[in-house]
N, C-alpha and C positions, 0 to 999 in steps of 0.2 A: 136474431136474438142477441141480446150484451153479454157482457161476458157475465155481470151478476147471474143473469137467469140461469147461463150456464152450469153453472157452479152450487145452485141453490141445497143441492142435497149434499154438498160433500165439508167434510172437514175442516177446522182450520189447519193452515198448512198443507194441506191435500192439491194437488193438481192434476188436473185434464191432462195423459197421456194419448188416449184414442178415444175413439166412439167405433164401434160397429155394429150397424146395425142387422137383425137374424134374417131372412129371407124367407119366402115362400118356404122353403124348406123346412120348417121350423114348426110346419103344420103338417095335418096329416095328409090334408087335401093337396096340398104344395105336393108331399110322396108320393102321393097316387099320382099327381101329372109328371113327374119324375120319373115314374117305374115307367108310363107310357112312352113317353120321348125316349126315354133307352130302348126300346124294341128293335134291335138288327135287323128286322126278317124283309127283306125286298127284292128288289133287281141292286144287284150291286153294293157299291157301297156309298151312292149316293143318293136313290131314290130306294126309301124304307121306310116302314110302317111311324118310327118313332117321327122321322122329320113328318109325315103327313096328320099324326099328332098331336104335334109341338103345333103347326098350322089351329087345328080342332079347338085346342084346349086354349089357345089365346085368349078365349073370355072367359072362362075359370079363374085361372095364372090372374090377368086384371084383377078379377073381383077379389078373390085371395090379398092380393099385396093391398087393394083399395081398402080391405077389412085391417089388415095390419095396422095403417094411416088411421084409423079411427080414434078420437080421441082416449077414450078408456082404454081403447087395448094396446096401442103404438107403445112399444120398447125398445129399449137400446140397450147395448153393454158397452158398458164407460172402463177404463184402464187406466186408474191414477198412477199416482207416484206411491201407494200406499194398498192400494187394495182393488178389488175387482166388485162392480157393481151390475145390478139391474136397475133401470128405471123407466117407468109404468108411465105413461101418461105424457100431454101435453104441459104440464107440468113440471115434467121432470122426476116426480115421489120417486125413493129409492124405494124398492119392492124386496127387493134380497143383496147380500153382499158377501165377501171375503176376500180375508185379510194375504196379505202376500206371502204370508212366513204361515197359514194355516195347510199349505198345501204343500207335497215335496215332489208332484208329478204331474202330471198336462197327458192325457190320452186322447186321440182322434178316435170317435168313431162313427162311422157314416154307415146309415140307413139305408133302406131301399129306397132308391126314388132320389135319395140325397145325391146321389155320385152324378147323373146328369147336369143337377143342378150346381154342381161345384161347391156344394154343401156341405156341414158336421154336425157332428155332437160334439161339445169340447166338454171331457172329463176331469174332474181334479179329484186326483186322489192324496189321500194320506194314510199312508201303511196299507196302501191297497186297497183302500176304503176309497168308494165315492164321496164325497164332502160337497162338493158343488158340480153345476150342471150348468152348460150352456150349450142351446139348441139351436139348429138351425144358420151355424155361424159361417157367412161367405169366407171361403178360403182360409179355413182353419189351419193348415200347418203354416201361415202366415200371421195369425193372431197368436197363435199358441210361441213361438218363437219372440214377437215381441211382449208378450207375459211372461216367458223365461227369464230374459234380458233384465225385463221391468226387475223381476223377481231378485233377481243376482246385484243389480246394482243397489238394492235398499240392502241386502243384507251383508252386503263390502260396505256399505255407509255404514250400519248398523256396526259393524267391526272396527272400523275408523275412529269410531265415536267412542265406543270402550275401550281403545288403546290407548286415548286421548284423554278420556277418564281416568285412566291405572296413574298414566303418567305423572297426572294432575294430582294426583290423590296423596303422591311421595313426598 
């Protein structure tokens, strides 16, 4: 894709920091072949119920991630310079968003079924409150750390700017 397509739902002035997209996990079907693969119980520690499983469920897993691919339902979470989105489609349609300064915390929380899969839930709270939701996200205390980052650096810009204002203002 160009880079217009890329960009078609965001802002002026907004920019592409990441894309990651949510994994199997991120369903419920994904969790149930998650909780299966985590099963210890066998001879040892390397012939067990979960690896003979993980074998089983290889056409589930498929069809799962082939369903995700589907034009209407394929999503992403995009990480601008500005804010945090979802978007829906082959198209790109943003579906949900929020802003970088709407949030003051990032919680990991992983599901049954998610921890196999190297999965999350990425929380954003404000005041404690959940405010946004993101499901399903590969290697969440990796996204969640570059949203921090993101986060910190608009609002030292943010700060720059209105120093540079007062300044300006005398």
């Amino acid at each position: 894709m160009t880079e217009p397509a890329l960009s078609s739902s965001l802002k002026p002035g907004e920019r592409l920091s990441k894309v990651v997209w949510p994994t199997i996990g991120a369903t419920q079907c994904g969790c149930f072949v998650g909780r299966l693969c985590a099963v210890r119980q066998g001879l040892g520690t390397f012939f067990t119920l979960g690896k003979l499983f993980a074998i089983g469920t290889i056409p589930v897993s498929l069809g799962v991630f082939a369903w995700q691919l589907m034009p209407g339902v394929i999503r992403r979470y995009c990480l601008t310079n500005r804010r945090i989105l979802v978007q829906k489609g082959l198209s790109r349609v943003e579906e949900r968003s929020i802003a970088l300064d709407e949030f003051d915390r990032i919680e990991i929380q992983v599901l049954p079924g998610q921890e196999w899969l190297r999965t999350g839930e990425m929380l954003f709270l404000r005041d404690g409150r959940e405010v946004f939701r993101l499901s399903g996200v590969p290697r969440p205390e990796t996204f969640r750390e570059v949203c921090l980052k993101q986060k910190s650096t608009l609002s030292a810009a943010a700060q720059v700017l209105h120093q540079q204002s007062v300044v300006a203002a005398r």
